[in-house]
FIGUGU-624708 format. One record per residue (C-alpha): residue number from 0; residue in one letter; x, y, z. Coordinates in nm, 2 decimals. Layout:
REM residues N
n,res,X,Y,Z
NUM,A,X,Y,Z .
...
//
This chain:
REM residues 552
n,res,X,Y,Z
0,X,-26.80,6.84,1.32 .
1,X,-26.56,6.73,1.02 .
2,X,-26.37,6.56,1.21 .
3,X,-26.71,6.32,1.28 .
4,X,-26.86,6.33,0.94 .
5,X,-26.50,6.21,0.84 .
6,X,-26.52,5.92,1.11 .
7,X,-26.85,5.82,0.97 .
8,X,-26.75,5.80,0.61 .
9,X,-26.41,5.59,0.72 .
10,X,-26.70,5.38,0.90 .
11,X,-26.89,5.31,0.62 .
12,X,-26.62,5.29,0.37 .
13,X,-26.50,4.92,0.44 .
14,X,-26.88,4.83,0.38 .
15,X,-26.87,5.00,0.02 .
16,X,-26.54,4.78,-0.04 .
17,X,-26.71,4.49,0.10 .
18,X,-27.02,4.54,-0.10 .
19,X,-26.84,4.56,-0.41 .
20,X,-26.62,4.23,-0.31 .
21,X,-26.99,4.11,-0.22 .
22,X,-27.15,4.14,-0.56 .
23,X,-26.88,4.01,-0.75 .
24,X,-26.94,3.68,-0.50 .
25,X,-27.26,3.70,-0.52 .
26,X,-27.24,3.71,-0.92 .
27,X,-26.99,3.39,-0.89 .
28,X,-27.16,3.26,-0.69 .
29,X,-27.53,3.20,-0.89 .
30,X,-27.30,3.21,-1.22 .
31,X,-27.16,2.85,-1.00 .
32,X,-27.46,2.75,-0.93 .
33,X,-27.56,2.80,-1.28 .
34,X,-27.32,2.57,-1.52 .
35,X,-27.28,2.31,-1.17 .
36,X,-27.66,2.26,-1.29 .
37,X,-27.53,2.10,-1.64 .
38,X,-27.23,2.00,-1.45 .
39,X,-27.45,1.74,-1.27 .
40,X,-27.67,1.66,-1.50 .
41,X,-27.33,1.58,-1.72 .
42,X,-27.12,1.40,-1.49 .
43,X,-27.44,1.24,-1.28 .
44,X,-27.39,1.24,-0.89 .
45,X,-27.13,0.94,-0.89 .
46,X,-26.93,1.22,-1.12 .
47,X,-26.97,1.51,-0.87 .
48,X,-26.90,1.24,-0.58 .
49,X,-26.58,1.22,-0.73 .
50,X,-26.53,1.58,-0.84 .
51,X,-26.59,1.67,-0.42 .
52,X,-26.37,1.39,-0.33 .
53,X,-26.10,1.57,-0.56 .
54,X,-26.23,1.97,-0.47 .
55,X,-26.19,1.82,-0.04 .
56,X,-25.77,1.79,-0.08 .
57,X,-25.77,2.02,-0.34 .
58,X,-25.92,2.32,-0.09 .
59,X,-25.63,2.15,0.21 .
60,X,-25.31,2.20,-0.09 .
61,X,-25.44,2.52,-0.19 .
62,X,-25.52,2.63,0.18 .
63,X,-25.11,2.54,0.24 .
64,X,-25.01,2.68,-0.04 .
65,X,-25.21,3.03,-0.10 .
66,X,-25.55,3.04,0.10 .
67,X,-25.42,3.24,0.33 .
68,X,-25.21,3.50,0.18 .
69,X,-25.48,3.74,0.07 .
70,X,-25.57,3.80,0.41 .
71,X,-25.21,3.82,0.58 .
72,X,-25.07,4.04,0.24 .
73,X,-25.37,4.29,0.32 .
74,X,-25.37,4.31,0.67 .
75,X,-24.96,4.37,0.68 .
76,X,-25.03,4.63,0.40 .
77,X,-25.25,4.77,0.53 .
78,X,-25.11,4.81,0.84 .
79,X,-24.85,4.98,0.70 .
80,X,-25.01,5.22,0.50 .
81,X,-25.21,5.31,0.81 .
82,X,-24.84,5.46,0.92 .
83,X,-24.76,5.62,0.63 .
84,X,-24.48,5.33,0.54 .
85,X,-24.52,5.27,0.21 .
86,X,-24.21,5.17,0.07 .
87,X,-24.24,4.88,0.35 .
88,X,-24.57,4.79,0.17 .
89,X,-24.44,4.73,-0.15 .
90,X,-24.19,4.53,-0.02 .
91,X,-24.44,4.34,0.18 .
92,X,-24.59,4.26,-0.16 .
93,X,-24.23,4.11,-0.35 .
94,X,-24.15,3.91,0.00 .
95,X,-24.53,3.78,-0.03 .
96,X,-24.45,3.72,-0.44 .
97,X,-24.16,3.52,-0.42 .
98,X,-24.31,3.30,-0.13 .
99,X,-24.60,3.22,-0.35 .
100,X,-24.42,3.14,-0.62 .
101,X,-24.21,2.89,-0.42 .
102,X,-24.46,2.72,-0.23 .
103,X,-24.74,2.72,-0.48 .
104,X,-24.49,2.54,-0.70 .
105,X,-24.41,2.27,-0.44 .
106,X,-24.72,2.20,-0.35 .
107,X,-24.89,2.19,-0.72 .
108,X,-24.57,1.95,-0.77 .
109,X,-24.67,1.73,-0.44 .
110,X,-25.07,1.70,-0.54 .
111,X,-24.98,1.59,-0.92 .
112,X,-24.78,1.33,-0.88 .
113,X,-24.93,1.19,-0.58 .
114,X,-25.25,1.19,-0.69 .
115,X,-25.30,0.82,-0.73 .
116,X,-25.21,0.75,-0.34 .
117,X,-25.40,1.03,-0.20 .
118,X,-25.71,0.90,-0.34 .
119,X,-25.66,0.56,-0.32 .
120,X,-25.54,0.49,0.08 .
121,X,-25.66,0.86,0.18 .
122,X,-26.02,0.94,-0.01 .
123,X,-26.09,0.56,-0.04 .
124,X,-26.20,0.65,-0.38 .
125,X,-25.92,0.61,-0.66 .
126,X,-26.10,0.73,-0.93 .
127,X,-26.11,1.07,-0.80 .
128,X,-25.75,1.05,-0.89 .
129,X,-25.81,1.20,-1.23 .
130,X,-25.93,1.53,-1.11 .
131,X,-25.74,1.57,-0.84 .
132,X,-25.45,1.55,-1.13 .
133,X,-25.57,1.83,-1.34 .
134,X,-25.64,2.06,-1.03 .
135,X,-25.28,2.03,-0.92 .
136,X,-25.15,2.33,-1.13 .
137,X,-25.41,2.53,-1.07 .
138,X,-25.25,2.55,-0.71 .
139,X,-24.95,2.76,-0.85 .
140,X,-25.18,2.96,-1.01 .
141,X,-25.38,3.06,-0.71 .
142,X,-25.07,3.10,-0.53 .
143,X,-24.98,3.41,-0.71 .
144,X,-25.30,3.53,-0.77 .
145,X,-25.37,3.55,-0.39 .
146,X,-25.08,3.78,-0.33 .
147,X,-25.18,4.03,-0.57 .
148,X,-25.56,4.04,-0.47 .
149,X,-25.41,4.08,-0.12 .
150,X,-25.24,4.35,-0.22 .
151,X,-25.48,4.58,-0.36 .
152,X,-25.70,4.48,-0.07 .
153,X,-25.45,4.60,0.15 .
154,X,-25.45,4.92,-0.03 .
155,X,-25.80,4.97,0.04 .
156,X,-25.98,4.87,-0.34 .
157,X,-26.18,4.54,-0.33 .
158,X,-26.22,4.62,-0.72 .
159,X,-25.95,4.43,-0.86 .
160,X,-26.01,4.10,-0.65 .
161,X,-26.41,4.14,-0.76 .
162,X,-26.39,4.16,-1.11 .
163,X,-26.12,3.88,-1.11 .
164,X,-26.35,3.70,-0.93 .
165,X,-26.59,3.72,-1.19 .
166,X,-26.40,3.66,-1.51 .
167,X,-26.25,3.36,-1.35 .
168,X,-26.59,3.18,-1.28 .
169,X,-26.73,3.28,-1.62 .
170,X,-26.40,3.09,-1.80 .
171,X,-26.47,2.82,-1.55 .
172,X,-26.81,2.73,-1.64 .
173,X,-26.76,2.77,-1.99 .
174,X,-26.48,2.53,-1.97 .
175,X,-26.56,2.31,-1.74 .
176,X,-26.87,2.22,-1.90 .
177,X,-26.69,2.16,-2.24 .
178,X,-26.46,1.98,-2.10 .
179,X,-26.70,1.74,-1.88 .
180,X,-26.88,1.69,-2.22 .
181,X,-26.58,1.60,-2.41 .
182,X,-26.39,1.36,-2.15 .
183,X,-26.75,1.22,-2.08 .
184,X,-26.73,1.04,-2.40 .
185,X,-26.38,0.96,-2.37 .
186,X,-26.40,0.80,-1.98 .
187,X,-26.76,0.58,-2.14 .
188,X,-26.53,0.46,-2.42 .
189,X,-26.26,0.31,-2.20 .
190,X,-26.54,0.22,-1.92 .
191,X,-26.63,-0.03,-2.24 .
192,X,-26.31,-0.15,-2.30 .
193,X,-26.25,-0.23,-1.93 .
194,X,-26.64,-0.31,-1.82 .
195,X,-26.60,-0.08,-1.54 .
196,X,-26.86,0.21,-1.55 .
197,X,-26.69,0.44,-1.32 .
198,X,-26.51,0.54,-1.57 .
199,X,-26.74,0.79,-1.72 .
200,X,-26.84,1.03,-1.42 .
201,X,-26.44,0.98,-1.31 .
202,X,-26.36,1.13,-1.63 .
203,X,-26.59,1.39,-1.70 .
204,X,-26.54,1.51,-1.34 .
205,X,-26.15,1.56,-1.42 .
206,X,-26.30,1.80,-1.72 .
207,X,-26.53,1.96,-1.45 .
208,X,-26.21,2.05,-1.25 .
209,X,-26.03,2.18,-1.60 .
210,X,-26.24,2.47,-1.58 .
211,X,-26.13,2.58,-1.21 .
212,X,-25.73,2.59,-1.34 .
213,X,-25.82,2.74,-1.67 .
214,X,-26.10,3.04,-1.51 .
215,X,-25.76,3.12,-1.23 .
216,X,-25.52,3.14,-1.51 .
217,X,-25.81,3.41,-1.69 .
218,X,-25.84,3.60,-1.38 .
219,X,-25.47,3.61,-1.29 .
220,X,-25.43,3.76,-1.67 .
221,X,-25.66,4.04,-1.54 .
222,X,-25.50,4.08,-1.21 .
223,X,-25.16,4.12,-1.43 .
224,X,-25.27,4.34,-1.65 .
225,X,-25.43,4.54,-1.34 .
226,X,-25.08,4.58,-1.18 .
227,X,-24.94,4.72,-1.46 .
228,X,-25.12,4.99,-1.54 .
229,X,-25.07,5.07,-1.18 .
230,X,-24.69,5.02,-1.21 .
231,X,-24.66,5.42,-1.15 .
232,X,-24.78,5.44,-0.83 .
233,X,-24.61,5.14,-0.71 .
234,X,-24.26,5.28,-0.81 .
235,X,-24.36,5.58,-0.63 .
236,X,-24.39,5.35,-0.32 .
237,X,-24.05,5.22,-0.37 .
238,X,-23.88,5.59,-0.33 .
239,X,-23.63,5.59,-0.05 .
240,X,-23.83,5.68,0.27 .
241,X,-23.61,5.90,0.48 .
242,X,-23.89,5.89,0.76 .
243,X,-23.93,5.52,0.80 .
244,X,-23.70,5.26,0.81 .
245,X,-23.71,5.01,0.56 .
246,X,-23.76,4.65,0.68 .
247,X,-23.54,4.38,0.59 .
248,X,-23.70,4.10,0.38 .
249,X,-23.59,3.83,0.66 .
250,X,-23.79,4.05,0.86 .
251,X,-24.09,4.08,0.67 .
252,X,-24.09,3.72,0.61 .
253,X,-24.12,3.62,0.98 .
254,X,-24.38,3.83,1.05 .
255,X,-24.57,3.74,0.73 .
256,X,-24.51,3.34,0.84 .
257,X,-24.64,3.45,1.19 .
258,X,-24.91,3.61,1.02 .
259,X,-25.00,3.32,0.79 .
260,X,-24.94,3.02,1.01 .
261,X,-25.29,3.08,1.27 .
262,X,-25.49,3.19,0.95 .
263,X,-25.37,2.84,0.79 .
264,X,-25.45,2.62,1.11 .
265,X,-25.77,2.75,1.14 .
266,X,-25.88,2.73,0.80 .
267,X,-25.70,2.38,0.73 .
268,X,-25.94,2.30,1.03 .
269,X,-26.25,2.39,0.88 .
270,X,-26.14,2.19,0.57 .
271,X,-26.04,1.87,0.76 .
272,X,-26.35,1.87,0.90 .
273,X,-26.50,1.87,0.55 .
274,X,-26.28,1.54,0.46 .
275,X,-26.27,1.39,0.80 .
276,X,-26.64,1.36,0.69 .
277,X,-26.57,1.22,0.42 .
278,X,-26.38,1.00,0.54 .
279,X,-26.53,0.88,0.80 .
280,X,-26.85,0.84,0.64 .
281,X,-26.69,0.64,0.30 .
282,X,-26.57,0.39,0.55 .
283,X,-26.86,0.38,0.77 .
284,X,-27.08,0.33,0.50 .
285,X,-26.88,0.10,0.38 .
286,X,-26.86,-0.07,0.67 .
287,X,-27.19,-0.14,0.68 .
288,X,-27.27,-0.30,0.36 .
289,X,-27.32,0.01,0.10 .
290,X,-27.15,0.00,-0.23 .
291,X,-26.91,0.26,-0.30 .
292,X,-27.17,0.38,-0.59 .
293,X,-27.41,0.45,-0.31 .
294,X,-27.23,0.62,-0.03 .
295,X,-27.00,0.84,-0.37 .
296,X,-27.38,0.96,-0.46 .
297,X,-27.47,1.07,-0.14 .
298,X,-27.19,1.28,-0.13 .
299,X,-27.25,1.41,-0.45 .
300,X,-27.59,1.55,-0.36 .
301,X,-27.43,1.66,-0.03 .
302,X,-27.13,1.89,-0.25 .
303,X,-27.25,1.95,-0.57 .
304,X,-27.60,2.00,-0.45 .
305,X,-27.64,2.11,-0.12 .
306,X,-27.31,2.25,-0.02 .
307,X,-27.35,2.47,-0.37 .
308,X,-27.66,2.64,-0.18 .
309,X,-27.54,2.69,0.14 .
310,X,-27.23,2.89,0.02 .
311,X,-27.42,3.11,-0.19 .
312,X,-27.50,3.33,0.13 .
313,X,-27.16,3.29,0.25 .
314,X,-26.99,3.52,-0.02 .
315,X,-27.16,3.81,0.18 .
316,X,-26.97,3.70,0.47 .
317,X,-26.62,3.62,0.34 .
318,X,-26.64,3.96,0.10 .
319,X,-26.73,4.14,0.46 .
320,X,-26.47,3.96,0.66 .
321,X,-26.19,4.04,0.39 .
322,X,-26.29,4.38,0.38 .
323,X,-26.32,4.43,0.79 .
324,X,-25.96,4.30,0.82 .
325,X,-25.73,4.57,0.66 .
326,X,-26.02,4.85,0.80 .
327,X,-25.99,4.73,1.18 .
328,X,-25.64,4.63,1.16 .
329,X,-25.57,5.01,1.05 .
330,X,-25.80,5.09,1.35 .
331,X,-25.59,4.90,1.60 .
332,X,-25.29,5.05,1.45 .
333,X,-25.41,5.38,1.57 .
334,X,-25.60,5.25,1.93 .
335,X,-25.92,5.37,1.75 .
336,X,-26.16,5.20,1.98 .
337,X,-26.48,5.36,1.87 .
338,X,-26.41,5.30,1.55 .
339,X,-26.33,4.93,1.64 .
340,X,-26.66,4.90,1.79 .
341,X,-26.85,5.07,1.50 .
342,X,-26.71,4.84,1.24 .
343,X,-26.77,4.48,1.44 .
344,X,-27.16,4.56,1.47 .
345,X,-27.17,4.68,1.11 .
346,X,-27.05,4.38,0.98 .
347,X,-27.21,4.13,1.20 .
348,X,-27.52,4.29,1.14 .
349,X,-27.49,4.32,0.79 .
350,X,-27.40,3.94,0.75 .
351,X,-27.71,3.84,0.94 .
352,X,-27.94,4.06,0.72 .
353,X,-27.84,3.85,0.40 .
354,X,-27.79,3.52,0.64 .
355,X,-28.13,3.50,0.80 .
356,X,-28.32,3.56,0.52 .
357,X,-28.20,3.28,0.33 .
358,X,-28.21,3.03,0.61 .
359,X,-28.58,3.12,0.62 .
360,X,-28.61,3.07,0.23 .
361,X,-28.43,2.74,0.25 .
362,X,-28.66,2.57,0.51 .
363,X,-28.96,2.67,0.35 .
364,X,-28.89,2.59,0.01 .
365,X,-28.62,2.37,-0.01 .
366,X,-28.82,2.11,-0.24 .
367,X,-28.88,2.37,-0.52 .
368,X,-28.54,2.49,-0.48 .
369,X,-28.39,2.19,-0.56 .
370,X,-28.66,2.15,-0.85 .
371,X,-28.58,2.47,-0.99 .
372,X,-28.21,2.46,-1.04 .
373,X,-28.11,2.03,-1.01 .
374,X,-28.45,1.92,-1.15 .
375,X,-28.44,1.70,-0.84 .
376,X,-28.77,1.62,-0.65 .
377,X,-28.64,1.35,-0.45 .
378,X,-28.68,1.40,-0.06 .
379,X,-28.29,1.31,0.02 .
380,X,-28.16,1.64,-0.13 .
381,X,-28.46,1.87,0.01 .
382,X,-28.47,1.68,0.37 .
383,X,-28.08,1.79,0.40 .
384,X,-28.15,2.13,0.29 .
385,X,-28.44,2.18,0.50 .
386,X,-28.21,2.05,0.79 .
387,X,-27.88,2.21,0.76 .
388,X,-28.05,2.55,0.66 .
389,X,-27.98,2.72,1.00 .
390,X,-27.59,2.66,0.92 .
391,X,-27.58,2.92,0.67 .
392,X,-27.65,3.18,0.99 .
393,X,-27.39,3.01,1.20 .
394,X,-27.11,2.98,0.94 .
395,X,-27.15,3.35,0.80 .
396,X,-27.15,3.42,1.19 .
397,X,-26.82,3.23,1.25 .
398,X,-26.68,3.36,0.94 .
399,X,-26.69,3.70,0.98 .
400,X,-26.61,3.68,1.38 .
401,X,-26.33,3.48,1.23 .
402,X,-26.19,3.78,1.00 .
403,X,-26.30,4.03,1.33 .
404,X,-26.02,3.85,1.59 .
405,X,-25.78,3.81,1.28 .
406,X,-25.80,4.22,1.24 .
407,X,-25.78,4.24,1.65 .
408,X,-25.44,4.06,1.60 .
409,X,-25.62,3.76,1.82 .
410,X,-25.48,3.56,1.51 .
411,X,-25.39,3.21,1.73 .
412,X,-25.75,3.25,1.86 .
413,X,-25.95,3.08,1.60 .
414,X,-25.71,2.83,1.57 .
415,X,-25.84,2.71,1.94 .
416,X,-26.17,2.77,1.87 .
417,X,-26.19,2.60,1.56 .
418,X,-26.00,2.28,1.73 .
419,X,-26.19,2.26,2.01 .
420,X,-26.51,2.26,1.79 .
421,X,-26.36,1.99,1.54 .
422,X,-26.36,1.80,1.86 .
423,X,-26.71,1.83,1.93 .
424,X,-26.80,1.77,1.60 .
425,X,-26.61,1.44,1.50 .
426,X,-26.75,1.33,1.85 .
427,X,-27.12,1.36,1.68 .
428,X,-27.06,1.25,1.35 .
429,X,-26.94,0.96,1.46 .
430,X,-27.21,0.88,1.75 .
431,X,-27.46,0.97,1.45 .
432,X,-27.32,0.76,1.22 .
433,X,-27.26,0.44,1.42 .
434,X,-27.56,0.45,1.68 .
435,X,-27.77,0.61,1.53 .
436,X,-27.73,0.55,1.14 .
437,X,-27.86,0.91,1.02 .
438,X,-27.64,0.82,0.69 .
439,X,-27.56,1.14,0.52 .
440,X,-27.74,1.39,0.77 .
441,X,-27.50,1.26,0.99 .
442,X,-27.29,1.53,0.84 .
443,X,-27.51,1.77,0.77 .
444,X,-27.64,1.80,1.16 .
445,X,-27.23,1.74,1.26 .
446,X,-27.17,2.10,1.06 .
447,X,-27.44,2.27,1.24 .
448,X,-27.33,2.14,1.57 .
449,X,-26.96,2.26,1.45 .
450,X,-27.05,2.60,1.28 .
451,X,-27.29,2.69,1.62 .
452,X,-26.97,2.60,1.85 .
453,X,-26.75,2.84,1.68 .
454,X,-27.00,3.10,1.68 .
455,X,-27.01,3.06,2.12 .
456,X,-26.63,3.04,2.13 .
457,X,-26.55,3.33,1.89 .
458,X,-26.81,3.55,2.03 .
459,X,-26.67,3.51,2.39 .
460,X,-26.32,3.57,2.24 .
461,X,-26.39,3.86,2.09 .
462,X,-26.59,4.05,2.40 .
463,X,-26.21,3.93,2.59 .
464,X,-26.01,4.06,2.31 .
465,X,-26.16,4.45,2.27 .
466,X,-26.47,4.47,2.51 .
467,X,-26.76,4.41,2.25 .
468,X,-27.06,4.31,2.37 .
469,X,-27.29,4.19,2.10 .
470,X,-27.62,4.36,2.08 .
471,X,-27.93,4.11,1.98 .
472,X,-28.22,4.30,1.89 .
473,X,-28.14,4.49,1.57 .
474,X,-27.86,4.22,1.46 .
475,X,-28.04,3.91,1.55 .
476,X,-28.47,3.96,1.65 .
477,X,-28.56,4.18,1.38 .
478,X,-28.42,4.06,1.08 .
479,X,-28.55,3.72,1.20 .
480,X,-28.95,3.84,1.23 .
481,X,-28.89,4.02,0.89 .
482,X,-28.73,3.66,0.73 .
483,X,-29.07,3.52,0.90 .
484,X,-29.32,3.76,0.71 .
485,X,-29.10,3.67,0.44 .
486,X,-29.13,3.29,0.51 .
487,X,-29.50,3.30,0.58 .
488,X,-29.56,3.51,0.25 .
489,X,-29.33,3.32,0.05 .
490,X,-29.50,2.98,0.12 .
491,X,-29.84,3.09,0.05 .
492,X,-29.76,3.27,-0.29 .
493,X,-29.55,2.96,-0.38 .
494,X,-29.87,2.73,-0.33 .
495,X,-30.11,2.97,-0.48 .
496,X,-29.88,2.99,-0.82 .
497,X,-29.83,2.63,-0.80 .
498,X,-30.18,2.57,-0.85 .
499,X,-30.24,2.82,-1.10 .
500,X,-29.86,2.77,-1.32 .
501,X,-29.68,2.49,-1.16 .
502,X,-29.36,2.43,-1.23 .
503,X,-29.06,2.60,-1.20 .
504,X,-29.22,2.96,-1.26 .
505,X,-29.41,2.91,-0.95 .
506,X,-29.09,2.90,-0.75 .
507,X,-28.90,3.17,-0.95 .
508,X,-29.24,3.43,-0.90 .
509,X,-29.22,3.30,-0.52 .
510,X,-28.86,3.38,-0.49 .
511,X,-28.93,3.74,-0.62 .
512,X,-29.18,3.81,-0.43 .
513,X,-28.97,3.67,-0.12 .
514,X,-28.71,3.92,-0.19 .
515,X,-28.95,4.27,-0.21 .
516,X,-29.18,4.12,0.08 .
517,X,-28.82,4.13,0.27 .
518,X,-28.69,4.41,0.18 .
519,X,-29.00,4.61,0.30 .
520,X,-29.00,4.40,0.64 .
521,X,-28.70,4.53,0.70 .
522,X,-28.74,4.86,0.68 .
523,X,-29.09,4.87,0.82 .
524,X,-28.96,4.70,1.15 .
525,X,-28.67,4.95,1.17 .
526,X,-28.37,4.66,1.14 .
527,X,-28.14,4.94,0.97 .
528,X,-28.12,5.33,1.06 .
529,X,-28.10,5.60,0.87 .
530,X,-27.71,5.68,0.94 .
531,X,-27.63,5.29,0.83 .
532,X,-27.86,5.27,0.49 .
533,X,-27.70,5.64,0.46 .
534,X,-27.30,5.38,0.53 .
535,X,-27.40,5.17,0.22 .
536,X,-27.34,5.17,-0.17 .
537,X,-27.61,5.47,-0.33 .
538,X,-27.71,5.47,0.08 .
539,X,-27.81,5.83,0.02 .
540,X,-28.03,5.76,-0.30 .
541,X,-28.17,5.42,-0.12 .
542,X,-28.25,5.66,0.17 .
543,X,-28.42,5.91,-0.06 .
544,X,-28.62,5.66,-0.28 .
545,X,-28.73,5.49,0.05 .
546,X,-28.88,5.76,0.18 .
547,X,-29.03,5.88,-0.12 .
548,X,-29.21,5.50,-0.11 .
549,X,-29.32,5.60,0.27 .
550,X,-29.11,5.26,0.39 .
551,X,-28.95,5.48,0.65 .
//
């Protein structure tokens, strides 16, 4: 009987981790979406054109440089620590330092000076150049960072990496919009002296990107100051093991490259795809007769705007997928297969309960969405919303199955999935581009048709890999006919409070109401059971007050 109860609580204890890792992205994320409304409204959409241009080869360097060493420092941690080896962990954690500081360094080096070429024959847009130069050391930065959130993931604590998260997107915003303001002025001044407008929203999106180098240097302070008060415990680790052997650094470095190099190739993927649509579409567009102040708008609803919404549901996947790494890795470690099992439908499920939902809420009120936080009531930016909605299900779905196979050690899987889907979708873009001239929801339906083909691949891969067979009805049906009652509800309180208020109050009332009418949907129609509300943060007083409320 203990022996269960303490099986269920290891269950549920990656989704406390993740849920903590979750709020802190979900804080970051609406604290984004928060100061990118200024942002725009500052640096205009030929600005954030620019400032996505810049953010595209920015995410590739940092992907090289640091992306991935969170997850491969946590899962070779974790791994360890899973077999009592913890002297090997610490040393994990110096190899994984001096790599970052190496690399990072290089390739913050490589970006800055070679700024100007990279966005004039690459990005087709050489004004981006001035952003792209101030991100460079913010690659360095990151670098180092990485390793130490990856560490203390490893070690089981999502805590550090969450409120690092948070102070570092609070400096940002303040700073970025400070700086936007202030180089605003400066770029409109030389745009006079050389009659070239462009010179304002290139400018003012360089200040934008400030704030992203200046919010990572703020939360790697933290993160510092973090691992020293835990200096202690980490000397403790260091004590000559007389069980284990120690592993040589060569060693450790090999297997951490090993480790690194599928988590890189897949990722770097999913970002090529993101400037291979650029790309493609600049010239295209081009191509056909637009002026490069059009086609750099378009794409400045497309990533300042829209791609800001879609991600916002996605930090409950990535938080859930760094989390379910280290816990099923440990799992494996041990040839835990129930437990593998247990944790794969927990975080699948949970990702769809916050993914569905806001698909739902995106289709039906896209317009007012748009309204509420860009003041925008043009039908470009809702039509793409209303559109690409459904890949906020298929990317938290392929990001978490992504993190699953990585903690099955099926690390060189994704990396085939995610080519053979890139395949697919450059294959559309470009017949959707060229035939049949959809313009800028050329890429949005590409990333659906992208996002959905991982989500076949990975979910054959990982049935091969450990036996799972996904189950549809409490993961997939229900949550979907309580985001419907939510839909339905949602769009008739919207319109009723439109008529009555208007404005954005209607939408904010609507929204609110969205999120109870859910809520209760979802446990009316039985989506979670007792044991799993019981898995979550306060699951036991959530339980308790549910009840009490008769929802259960």
């Amino acid at each position: 009987m203990a022996s269960s109860q303490k099986k269920k609580q290891k269950s549920g204890d990656f989704l406390i981790q993740g849920a903590i890792l979750a709020s802190a992205g979900m804080i970051t994320r609406i604290i984004g979406i928060a100061y990118r409304v200024p942002l725009t409204y500052i640096v205009g959409d030929e600005g954030m054109g620019f400032y996505g241009y810049a953010f595209e080869v920015y995410s590739i360097a940092l992907l090289l440089s640091s992306y991935s060493l969170p997850l491969a420092v946590s899962k070779l941690v974790s791994a360890r620590m899973a077999k009592g080896e913890k002297r090997n962990a610490i040393r994990v954690f110096l190899c994984a330092l001096v790599f970052a500081c190496a690399v990072g360094l290089l390739i913050s080096l490589i970006i800055g000076f070679g700024a100007g070429g990279i966005s004039t024959y690459l990005m087709s847009a050489p004004f981006s150049r001035y952003a792209l130069r101030v991100l460079a050391p913010g690659l360095f930065i990151v670098a180092i960072m990485g390793v130490i959130r990856g560490y203390f993931q490893g070690m089981g604590t999502m805590l550090p990496t969450a409120v690092s998260q948070i102070i570092e997107q609070i400096v940002n915003a303040i700073v970025s919009l400070m700086a936007a303001s202030y180089l605003l002025k400066v770029g409109t001044a030389i745009a006079k002296a050389r009659k070239n407008d462009l010179y304002g929203p290139a400018y003012a999106a360089a200040g934008g990107t400030l704030g992203t180098v200046v919010g990572a240097f703020g939360g790697l302070i933290f993160l510092v100051f973090v691992l020293a008060c835990y200096r202690k415990t980490m000397k403790r680790q260091l004590r000559p093991d007389p069980i284990h052997e120690d592993e040589s650094y060569e060693t450790i470095v090999k297997i951490m490259l090993f480790t690194i190099a599928p988590v890189i190739l897949s990722t770097a993927i999913y970002n090529i795809s993101q400037v291979l649509d650029q790309l493609l579409f600049s010239h295209i567009m081009a191509a056909q007769g637009y002026a490069e102040s059009k086609y750099v708008a378009l794409l400045g609803i497309f990533t300042g705007k829209y791609n800001t919404l879609i991600n916002v549901p996605l930090a409950m996947a990535n938080a859930l997928g760094a989390s379910v790494i280290p816990s099923l890795t440990a799992a494996v470690s041990v040839g835990d297969r129930e437990q593998i099992h247990k944790k794969i439908q927990l975080t699948i499920r949970f990702a769809m309960l916050v993914a569905i939902p806001s698909f739902m809420g995106y289709v039906v009120i896209a317009s007012p969405i748009m309204q509420l936080l860009y003041g925008d009531a043009r039908k470009t930016p809702a039509y793409m919303l209303t559109i690409g909605a459904i890949t906020v299900v298929f990317y938290c779905l392929s990001t978490v199955s992504n993190a699953i196979l990585q903690g099955l050690n099926r690390m060189t899987t994704p990396v085939k999935n995610a080519a053979m889907s890139l395949g697919i979708h450059i294959v559309a873009l470009l017949i959707m581009m060229i035939f049949l001239k959809w313009n800028i929801y050329a890429i949005v339906v590409a990333n659906i048709i992208f996002s959905l083909s991982m989500c076949i691949l990975n979910a054959r891969a990982i049935y091969q890999a450990c036996g799972y067979r996904q189950e549809y009805e409490q993961t997939f049906i229900r949550p979907f006919l309580a985001s419907a009652i939510m839909g339905i509800v949602t769009l008739l309180v919207h319109k009723l409070f439109d008529l009555i208020i208007g404005g954005r109050i209607a939408t904010i009332l609507a929204i609110l109401i969205a999120i109870t009418v859910y809520a209760v949907s979802v446990l009316k129609l039985k989506v979670l059971t007792e044991a799993e509300i019981r898995s979550m943060p306060k699951g036991t007083t959530i339980l308790n007050l549910c009840k009490k409320a008769h929802l259960l």
